[in-house]
KEDRENFI-927935 format. One record per residue: residue in three letters; x, y, z of N, C-alpha, C in turn. Coordinates in pm, whole numbers, plus 32768, in hexadecimal, padded with zeros to 4 digits. Atoms other than C-alpha are relative to their C-alpha. Layout:
alaXYZXYZXYZ;...
This chain:
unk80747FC680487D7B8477775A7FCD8078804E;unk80487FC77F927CF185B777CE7F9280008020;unk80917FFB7FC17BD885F878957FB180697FBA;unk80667F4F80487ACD8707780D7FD2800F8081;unk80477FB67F627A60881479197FA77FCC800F;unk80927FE47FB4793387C579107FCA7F948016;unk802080477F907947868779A37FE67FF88094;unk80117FE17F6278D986CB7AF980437F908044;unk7FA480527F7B798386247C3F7F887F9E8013;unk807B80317FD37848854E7C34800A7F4C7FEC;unk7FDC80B4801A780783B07C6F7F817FE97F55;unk80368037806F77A482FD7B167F637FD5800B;unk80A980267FE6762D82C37AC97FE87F9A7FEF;unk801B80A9800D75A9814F7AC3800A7FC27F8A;unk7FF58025808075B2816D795680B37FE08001;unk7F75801B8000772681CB796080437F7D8057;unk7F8F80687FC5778E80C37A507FF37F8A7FCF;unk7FF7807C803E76F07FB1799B80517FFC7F7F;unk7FA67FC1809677A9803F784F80AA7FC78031;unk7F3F80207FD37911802B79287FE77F728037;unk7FFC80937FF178BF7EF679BB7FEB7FAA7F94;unk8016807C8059785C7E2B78828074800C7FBB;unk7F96801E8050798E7EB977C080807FED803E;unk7FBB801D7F9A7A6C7E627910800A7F5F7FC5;unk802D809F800579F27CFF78CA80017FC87F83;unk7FF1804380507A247CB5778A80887FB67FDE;unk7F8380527FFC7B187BA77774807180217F62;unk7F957FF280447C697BC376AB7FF980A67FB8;unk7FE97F86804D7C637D36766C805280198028;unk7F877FB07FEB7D737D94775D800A806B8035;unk7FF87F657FC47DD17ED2781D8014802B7F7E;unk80257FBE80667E527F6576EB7FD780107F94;unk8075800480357D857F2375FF7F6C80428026;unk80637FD380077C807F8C76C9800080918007;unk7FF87F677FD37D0380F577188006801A7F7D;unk7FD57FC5808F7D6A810075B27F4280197FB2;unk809F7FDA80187BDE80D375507FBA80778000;unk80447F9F7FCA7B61819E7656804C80AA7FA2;unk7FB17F7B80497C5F82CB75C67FC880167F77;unk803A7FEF808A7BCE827B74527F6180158010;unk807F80197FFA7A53825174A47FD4808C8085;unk80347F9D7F817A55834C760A7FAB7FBB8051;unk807D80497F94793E828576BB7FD67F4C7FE5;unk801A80897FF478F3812C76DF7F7A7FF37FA3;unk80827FC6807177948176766380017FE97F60;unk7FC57FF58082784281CB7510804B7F7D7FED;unk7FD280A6801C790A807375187F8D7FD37FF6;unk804C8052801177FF7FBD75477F9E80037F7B;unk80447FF18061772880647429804C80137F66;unk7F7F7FED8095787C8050732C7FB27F767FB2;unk80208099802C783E7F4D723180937FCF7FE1;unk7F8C80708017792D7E1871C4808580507FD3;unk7F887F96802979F77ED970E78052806D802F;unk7FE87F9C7FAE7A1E801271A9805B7FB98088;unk7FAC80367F6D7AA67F2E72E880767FCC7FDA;unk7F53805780487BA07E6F71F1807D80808017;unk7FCE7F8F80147BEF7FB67182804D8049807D;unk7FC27FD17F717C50805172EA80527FA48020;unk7F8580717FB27D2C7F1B73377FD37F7C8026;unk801680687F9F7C567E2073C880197F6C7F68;unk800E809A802C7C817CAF736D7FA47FD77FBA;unk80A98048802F7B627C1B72A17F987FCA8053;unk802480537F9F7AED7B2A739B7FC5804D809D;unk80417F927F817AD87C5374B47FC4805C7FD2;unk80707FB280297A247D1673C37F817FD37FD4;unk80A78048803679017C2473787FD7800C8086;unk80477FB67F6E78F97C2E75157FB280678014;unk803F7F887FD878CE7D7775297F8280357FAC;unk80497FCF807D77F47DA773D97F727F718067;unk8082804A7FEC77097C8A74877FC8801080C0;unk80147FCA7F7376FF7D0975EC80067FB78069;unk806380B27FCB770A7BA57696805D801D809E;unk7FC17FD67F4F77DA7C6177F27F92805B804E;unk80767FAE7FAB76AB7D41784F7FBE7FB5807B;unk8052803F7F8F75F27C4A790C80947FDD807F;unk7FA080117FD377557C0179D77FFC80888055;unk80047F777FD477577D8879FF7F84802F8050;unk80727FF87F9E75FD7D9C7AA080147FB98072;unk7FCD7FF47F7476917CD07B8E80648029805C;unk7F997FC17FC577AD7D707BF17FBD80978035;unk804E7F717FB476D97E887C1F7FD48009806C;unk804E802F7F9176137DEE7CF180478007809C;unk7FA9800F7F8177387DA27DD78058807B802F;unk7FA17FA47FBD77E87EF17DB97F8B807A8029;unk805B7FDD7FCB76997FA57E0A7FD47FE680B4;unk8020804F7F76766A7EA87F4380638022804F;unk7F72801E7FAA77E77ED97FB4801E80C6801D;unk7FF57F8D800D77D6805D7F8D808A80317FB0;unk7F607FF7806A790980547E857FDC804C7FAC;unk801C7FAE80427922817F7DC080747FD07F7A;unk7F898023807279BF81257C38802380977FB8;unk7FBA7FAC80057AB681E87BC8802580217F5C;unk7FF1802D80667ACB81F67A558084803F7FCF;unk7F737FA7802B7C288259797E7FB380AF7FD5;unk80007F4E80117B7083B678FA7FD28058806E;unk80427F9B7F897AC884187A418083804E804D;unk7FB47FAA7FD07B5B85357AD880617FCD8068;unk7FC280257FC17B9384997C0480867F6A7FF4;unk7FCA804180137C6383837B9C80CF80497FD0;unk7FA27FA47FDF7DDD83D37BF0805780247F6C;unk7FD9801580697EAD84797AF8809C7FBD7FDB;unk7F9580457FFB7FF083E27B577FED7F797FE4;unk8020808B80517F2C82757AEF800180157FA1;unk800E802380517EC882EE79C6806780057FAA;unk7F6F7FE8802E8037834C795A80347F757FB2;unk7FBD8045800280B881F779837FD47F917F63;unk7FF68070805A80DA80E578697F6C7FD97FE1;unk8054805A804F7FAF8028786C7FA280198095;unk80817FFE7F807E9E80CC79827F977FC57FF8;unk808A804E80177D71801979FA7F9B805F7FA7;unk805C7FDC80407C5D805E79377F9180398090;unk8081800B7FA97B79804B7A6680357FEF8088;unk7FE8801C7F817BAD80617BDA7F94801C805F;unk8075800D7F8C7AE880057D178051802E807A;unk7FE67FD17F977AF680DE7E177FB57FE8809B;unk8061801A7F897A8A807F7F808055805B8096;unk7FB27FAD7F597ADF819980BD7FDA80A87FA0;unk80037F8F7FF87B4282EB808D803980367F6B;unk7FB87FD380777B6F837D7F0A804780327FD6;unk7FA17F5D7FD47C1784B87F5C803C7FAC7FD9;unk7F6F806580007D4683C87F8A803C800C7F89;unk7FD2801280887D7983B37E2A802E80627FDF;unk7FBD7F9B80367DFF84F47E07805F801A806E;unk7FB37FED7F577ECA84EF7F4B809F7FFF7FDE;unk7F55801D8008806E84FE7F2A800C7F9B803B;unk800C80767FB5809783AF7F6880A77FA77FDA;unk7F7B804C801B81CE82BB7F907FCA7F558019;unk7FFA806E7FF581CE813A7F6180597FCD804E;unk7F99805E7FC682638044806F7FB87F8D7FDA;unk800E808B8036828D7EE58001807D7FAE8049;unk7F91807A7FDD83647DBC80947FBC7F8E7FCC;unk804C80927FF183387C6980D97FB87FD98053;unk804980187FAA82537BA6817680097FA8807A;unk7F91804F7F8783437AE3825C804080678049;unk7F917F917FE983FA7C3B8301803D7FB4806F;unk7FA180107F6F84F47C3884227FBC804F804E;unk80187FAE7FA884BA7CCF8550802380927FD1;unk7FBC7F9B8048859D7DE384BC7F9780377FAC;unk80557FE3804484B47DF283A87F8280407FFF;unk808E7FEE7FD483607E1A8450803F80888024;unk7FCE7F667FC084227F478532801980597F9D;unk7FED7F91807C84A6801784187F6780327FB4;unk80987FB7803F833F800A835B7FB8803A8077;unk80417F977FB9829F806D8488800D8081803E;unk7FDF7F907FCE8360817784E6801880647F73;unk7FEA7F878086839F821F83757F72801B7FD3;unk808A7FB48033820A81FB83137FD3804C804F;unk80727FBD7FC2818C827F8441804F80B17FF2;unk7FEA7F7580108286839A84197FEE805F7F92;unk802E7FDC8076825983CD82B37F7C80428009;unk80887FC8800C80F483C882E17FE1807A8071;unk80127F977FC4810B84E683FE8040805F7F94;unk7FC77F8D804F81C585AA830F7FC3802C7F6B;unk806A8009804A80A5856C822A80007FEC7F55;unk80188056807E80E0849B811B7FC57F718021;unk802480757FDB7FEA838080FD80447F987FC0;unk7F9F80587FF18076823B81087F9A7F887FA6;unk806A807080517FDE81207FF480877F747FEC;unk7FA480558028804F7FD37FEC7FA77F777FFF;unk802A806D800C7FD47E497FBD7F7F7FBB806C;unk802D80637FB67F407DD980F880097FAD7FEB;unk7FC980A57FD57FF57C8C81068035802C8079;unk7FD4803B7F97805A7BDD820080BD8062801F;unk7F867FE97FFD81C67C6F82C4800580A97FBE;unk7FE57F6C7FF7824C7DF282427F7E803D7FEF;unk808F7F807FF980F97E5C81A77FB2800F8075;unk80547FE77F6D802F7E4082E1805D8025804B;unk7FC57FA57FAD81177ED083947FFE80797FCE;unk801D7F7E801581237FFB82DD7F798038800C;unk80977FAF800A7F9F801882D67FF07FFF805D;unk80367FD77F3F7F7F7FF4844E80438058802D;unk7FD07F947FA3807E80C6849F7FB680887FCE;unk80597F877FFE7FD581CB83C77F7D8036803A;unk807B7FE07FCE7EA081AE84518002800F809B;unk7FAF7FBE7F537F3481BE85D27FF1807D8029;unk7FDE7FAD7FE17FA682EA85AB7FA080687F92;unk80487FB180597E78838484C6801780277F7C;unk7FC37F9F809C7F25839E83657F7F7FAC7FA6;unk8062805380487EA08328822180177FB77FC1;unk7FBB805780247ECC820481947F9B7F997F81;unk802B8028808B7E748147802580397F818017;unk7FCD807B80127E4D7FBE80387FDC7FBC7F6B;unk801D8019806D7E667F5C7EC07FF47F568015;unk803A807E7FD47DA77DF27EBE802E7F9B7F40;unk8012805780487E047CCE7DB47FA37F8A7FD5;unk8077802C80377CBD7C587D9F7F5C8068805B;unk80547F807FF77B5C7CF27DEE7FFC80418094;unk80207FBD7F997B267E187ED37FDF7FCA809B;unk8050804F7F867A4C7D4A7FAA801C7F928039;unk7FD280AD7FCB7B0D7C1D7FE38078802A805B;unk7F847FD07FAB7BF47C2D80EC80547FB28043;unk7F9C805E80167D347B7880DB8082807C8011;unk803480797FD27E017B2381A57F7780128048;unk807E7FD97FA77CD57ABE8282801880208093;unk7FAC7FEF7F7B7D7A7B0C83B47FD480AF7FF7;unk7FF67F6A80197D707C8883337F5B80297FED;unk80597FF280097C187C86835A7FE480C18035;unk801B7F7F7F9F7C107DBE8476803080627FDF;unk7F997F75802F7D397E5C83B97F84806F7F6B;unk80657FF880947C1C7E4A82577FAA80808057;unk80427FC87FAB7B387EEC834D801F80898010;unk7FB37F7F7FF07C00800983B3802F80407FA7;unk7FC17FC380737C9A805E82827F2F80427FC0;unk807D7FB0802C7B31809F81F07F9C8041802B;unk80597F607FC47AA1818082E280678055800A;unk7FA87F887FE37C1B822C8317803480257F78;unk7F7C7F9F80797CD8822781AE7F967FB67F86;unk8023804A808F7C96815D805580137F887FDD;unk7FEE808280197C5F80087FE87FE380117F52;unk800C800280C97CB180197E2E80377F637FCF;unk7FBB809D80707CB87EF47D377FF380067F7F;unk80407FFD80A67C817EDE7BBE7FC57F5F7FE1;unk8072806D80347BE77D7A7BDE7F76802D803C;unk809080107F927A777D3C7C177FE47FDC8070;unk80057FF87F9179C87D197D2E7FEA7F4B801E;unk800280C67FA479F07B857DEE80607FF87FA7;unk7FC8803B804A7B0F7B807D0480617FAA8062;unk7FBF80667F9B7BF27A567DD7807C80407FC2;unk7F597FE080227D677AB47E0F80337F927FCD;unk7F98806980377E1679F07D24808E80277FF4;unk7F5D7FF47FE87F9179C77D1E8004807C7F68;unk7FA07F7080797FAD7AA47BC07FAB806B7FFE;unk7FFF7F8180087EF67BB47C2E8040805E8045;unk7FAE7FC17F987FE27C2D7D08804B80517F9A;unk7FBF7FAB804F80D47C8E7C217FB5806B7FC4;unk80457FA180387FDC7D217B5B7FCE80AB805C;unk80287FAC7F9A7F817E077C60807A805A802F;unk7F617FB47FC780EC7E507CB97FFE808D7FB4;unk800E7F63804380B97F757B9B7FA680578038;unk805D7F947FB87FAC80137C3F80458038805E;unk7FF97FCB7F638040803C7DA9809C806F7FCC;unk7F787F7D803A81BA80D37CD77FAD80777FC7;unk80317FAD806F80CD817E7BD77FB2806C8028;unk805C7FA57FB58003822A7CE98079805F8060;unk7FC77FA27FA7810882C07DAB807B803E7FC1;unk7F6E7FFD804A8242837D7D7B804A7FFC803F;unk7F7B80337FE9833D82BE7E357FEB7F708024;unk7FE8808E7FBF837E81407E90803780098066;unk7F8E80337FA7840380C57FCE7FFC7F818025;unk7FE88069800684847FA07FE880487FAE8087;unk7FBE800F7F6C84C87EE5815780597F9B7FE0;unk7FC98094803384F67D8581137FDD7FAC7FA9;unk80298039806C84FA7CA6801080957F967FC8;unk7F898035805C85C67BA17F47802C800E7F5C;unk7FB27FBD806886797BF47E287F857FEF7F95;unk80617FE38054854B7B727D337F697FF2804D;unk80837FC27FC584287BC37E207F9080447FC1;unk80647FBC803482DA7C627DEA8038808E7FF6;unk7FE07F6F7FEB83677D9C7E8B806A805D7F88;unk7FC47FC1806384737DA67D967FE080057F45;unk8034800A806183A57D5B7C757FAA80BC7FF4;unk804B7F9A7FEC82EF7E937CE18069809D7FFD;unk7FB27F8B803984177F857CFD804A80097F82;unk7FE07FD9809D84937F367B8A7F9E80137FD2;unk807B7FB9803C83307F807B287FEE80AE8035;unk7FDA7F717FE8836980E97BE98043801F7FCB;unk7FA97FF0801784A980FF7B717FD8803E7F36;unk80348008807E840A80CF79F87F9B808A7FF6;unk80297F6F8001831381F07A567FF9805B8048;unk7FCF7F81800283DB82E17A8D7FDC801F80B6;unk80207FD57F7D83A082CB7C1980817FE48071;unk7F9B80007FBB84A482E77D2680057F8F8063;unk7FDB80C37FCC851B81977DDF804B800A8082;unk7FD37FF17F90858B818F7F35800E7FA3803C;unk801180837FD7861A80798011805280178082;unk7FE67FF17F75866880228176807B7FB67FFE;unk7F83807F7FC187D17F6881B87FE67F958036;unk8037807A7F9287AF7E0E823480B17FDE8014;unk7F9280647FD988C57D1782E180057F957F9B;unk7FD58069806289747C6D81C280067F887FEE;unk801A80B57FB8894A7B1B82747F827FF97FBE;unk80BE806D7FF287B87B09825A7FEC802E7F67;unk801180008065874B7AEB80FC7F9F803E7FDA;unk80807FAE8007860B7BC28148803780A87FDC;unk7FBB7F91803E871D7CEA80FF80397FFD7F9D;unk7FCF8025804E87907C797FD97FB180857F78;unk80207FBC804A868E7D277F057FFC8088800B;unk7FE67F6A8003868D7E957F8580D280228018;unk7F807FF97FFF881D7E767FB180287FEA7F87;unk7FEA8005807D88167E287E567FEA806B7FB3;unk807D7F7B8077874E7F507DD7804D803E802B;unk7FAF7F7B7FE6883F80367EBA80617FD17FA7;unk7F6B800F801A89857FAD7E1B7F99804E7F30;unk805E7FBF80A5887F7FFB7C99800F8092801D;unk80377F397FE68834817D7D0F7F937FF98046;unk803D7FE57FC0874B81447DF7802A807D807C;unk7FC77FB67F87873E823C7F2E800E7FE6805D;unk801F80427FA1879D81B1804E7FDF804E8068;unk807B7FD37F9F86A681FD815B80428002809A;unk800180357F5D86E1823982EE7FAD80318024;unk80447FB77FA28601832A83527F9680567F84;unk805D8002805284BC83C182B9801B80947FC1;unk7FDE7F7880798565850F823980417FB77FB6;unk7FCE7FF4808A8613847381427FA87FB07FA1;unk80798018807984CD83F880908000808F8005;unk80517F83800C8444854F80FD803F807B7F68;unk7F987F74805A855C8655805F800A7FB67F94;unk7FC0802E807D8593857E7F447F7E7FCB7F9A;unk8081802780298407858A7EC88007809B7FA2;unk800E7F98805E83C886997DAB7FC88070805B;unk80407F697FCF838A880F7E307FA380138006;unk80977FCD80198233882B7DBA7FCB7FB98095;unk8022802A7FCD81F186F97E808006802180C5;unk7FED7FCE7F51829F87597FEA7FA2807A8029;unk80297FA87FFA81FB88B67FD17F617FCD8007;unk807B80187FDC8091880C7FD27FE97FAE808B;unk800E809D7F7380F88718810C800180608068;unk801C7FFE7F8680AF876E825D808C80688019;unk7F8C7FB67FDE81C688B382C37FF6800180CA;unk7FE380147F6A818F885D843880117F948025;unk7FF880797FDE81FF87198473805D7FF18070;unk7FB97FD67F56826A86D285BC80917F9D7FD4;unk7F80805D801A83E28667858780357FF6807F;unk7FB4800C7F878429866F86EF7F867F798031;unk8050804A7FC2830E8551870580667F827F90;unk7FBF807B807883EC847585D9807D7FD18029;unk7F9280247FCB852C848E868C7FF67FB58067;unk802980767FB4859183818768800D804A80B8;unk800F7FC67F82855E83F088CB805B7FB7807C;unk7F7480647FB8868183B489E17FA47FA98064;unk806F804D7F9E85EC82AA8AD5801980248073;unk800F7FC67F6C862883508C1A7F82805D8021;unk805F7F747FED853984768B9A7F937FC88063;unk807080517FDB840D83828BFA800F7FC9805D;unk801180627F93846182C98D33804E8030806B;unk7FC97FE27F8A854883688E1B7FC17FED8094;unk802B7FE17FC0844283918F067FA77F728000;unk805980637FD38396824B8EE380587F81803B;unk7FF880287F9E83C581598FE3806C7F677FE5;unk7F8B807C802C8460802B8F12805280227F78;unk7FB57FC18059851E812F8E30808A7FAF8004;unk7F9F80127FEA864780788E8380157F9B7F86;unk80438052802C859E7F228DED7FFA800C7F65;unk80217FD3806F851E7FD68CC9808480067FA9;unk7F4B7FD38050867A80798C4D80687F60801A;unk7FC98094801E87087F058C9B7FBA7F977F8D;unk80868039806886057E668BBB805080267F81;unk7FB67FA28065864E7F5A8AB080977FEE7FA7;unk7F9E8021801B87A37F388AC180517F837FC3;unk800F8090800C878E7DBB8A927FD37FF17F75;unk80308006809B86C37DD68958801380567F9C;unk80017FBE807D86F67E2B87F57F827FDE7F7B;unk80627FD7803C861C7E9F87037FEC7F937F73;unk7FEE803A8074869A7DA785E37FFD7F48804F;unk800F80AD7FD486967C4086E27FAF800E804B;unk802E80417FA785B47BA6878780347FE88063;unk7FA680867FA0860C7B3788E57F887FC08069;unk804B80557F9585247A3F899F8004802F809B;unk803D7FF17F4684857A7D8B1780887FCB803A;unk7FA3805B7F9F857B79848B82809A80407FF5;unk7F987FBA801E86A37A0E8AFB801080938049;unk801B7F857FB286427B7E8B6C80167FF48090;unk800C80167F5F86257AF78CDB80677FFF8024;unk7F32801A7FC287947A568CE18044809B7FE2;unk7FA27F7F801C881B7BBE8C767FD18068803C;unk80017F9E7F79874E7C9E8D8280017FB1807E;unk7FE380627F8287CA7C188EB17FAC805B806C;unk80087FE77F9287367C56901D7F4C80318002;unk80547FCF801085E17C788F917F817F607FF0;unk806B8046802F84977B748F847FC97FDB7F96;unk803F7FEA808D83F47AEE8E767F7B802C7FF8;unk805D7F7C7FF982CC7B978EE4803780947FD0;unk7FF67F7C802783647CD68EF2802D7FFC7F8F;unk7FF57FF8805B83F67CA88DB77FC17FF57F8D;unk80857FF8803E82A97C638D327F9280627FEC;unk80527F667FD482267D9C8DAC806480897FBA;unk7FAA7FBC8029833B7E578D227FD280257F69;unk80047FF2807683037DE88BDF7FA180327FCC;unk80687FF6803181A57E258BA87FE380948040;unk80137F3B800A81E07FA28C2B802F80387F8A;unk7FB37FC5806782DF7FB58B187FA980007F68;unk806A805F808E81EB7EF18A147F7F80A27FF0;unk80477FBB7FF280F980078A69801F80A18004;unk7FCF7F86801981C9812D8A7E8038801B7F50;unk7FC080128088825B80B38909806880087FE1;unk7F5C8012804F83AE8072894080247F698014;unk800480A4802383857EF689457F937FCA7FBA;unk80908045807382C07E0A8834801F7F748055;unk7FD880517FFB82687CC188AD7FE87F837F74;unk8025806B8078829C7B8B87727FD57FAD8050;unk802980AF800382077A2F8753806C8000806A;unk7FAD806C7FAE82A87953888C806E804B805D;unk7FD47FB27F8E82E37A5389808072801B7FFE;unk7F837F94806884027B0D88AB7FD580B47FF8;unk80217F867FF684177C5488E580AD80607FA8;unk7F987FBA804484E27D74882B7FDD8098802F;unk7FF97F5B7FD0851E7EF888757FCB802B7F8B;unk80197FEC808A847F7FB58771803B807D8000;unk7F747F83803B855380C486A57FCC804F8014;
C-alpha cells in the first residue's frame, strides 16, 4: 500500500495507537484479512466506524464484523497501551512510513509491529542467521565469525534469539559494534529464553527488539513459526548454519525462498544430523557459504553500494599465529595448544594435557586463559575447549 507524503516520520497519537491496538486484537481476523481491510478502509479509525454490511462487504467474516461493529477489544487495547507506554515500545503500523518496505512486500505482513531499541534498524541492509538450537562447536564458530564480519561490513544481522545459533549471532554482533535485529515470538517485553536476560538488555540499548504479538504475549510453541516470516521477510538473504532437515531454520529458508529472498548455507559433516538441513538446501540451489564475501558479492548492487565501503578485510581474515606471540614468553605453549585444537571438536583439559608434553597443568592453565582472552580459544561446558576459526 503506499504511503502519502504527507505522513510525517512521526510516532502515532494516543488516539491512533488505541485504533491499531484494538484492531490488532480482534480475534479471528487474521494477518490478511486485516491488511486487506486496512487497504479498503486506510485507517483503523475508518474500520471501526464501517458498518455491518460495509465489513462483510470488504471480506470480513460475519462474526468478526459484529466484533469490530461492537468495539468489545478497546478496553484490551487501553491496556496494551498502558504497557507499551510503560516499556517505551514504539508501534509500528503496516501504513506508517517507517514500517519496512521489504515486510510489506511479503504474502501476508503484520498488520502491527512492536518495536523496542533502535528504529532506524528497520531500514538497515540486513541478513538473517538462523540454525538450531542444539549447534556444534563447529556451529557456534562459523556464526560467530561470519556475523561479526558481516556486521563490520555493515549489514545488520536479525535473527530469533533462541537458544544455540541465534545468540550467537547477536553477541557476536554486538562484540564487535554491528547491528543487530532480535525478532521475538511472543511479546517485546518478555524475555525468553530466560537465561538471555543480559543479551534482551543489550540488544535494546544497542540494536532492535520487533514482534507482531502484544505486549506479555507468552512464547508459545506456534508462534515461532509464525514469526519465521518476519525475520526471511525482513531481510534480503537467509543463512542457514545448522539445522535438521525439518527444523525451524529450514522452515524459515523455504519461507525466503517463497519471497523471492536469497538462501545461503554453511556445509556441515555428513555424520551429525545438525547438517543435514543446510546440506540439503545446498544440494536444492542454495549457496554454499565459507566466508562472508560470498553473502557480501552475491547481495543486490543497490544494496552493497549503501554498506559500509571501508571494511577492514585485513581484520576478517584469519591471522597466522606466530604474528601474536613470537615474543611472548610461553609462545612455544601457545602455538602447541593451538595446534592440538580444532575449531569443529571439543577436546577436554585432560586430554589437552596428555598431548602437550613437558608442561604443568598450571601452566597449561595459564596458557589457556591468555589464549581465551586474546580470542583464539573458546572455553565449553566441562572444561572443553576449541580453537576458534
Amino acid at each position: 500500500m503506499p504511503v502519502e507524503a504527507s505522513a510525517a516520520l512521526r510516532p502515532l497519537t494516543a488516539e491512533e495507537q488505541l485504533h491499531w491496538l484494538a484492531l490488532r486484537l480482534v480475534p479471528g481476523l487474521g494477518t490478511r484479512n486485516s491488511t486487506k481491510i486496512i487497504q479498503r478502509f486506510r485507517t483503523p479509525q475508518a474500520v471501526f466506524q464501517a458498518s455491518l454490511s460495509e465489513l462483510e462487504g470488504a471480506g470480513c467474516p460475519p462474526g468478526v464484523a459484529r466484533t469490530i461493529t461492537g468495539g468489545t477489544t478497546f478496553d484490551e487495547a487501553a491496556s496494551q497501551q498502558e504497557k507499551v507506554l510503560e516499556s517505551g515500545v514504539s508501534l509500528i503500523p503496516y501504513t506508517h512510513p517507517s514500517y519496512p518496505e521489504r515486510l510489506r512486500e511479503i504474502l501476508d505482513p503484520p498488520l502491527l509491529l512492536f518495536a523496542l531499541g533502535r528504529i532506524e534498524l528497520l531500514s538497515a541492509p540486513t541478513l538473517a542467521i538462523v540454525g538450531t538450537r542444539r549447534p556444534t562447536a563447529y556451529g557456534v564458530s562459523v556464526t560467530e565469525r561470519l556475523a561479526a564480519d558481516l556486521a563490520r561490513a555493515g549489514l545488520a544481522i536479525c535473527s530469533g534469539m533462541a537458544r544455540g545459533i541465534d545468540t550467537a549471532a547477536h553477541k557476536a554482533c554486538l562484540t564487535v559494534g554491528g547491528d543487530t535485529i532480535a525478532i521475538f515470538g511472543c511479546g517485546v517485553d518478555v524475555v525468553y529464553p530466560a537465561e538471555n536476560r543480559r543479551l534482551h538488555a543489550d540488544i535494546v540499548q544497542h540494536g532492535l527488539i520487533l514482534s507482531e504479538f502484544p505486549m506479555a504475549s507468552p512464547p508459545y510453541p506456534q508462534n515461532f513459526p509464525i514469526r519465521n516470516r518476519i525475520v526471511s521477510g525482513l531481510a534480503h538473504g537467509v543463512l542457514v548454519v545448522e539445522g535438521a532437515e525439518y527444523s525451524g531454520s529450514a522452515i524459515t529458508a523455504r519461507l525466503a525462498l517463497e519471497q523471492g529472498r536469497e538462501v545461503f548455507a554453511i556445509p556441515g559433516n555428513i555424520t551429525n544430523k545438525m547438517s543435514w538441513g543446510p546440506n540439503l538446501l545446498i544440494k536444492q540451489g542454495a549457496k554454499l557459504t565459507q566466508r562472508w564475501e560470498d553473502i557480501f558479492f552475491d547481495l543486490p548492487e543497490e544494496i552493497r553500494l549503501h554498506l559500509s565501503a571501508n571494511a577492514d578485510q585485513s581484520a576478517n581474515s584469519p591471522k597466522p599465529i606466530q604474528s601474536s606471540l613470537p615474543l611472548h614468553p610461553m609462545a612455544a605453549l601457545h602455538e602447541a595448544i593451538l595446534q592440538c585444537l580444532q575449531p569443529d571438536t571439543p577436546l577436554h583439559i585432560d586430554g589437552l594435557l596428555n598431548r602437550v608434553e613437558n608442561y604443568s597443568t598450571s601452566e597449561l592453565i595459564a596458557a589457556l586463559f591468555e589464549l581465551e582472552l586474546d580470542g583464539q580459544v573458546k572455553q565449553l561446558p566441562g572444561k572443553n575447549f576449541v580453537k576458534v576459526w
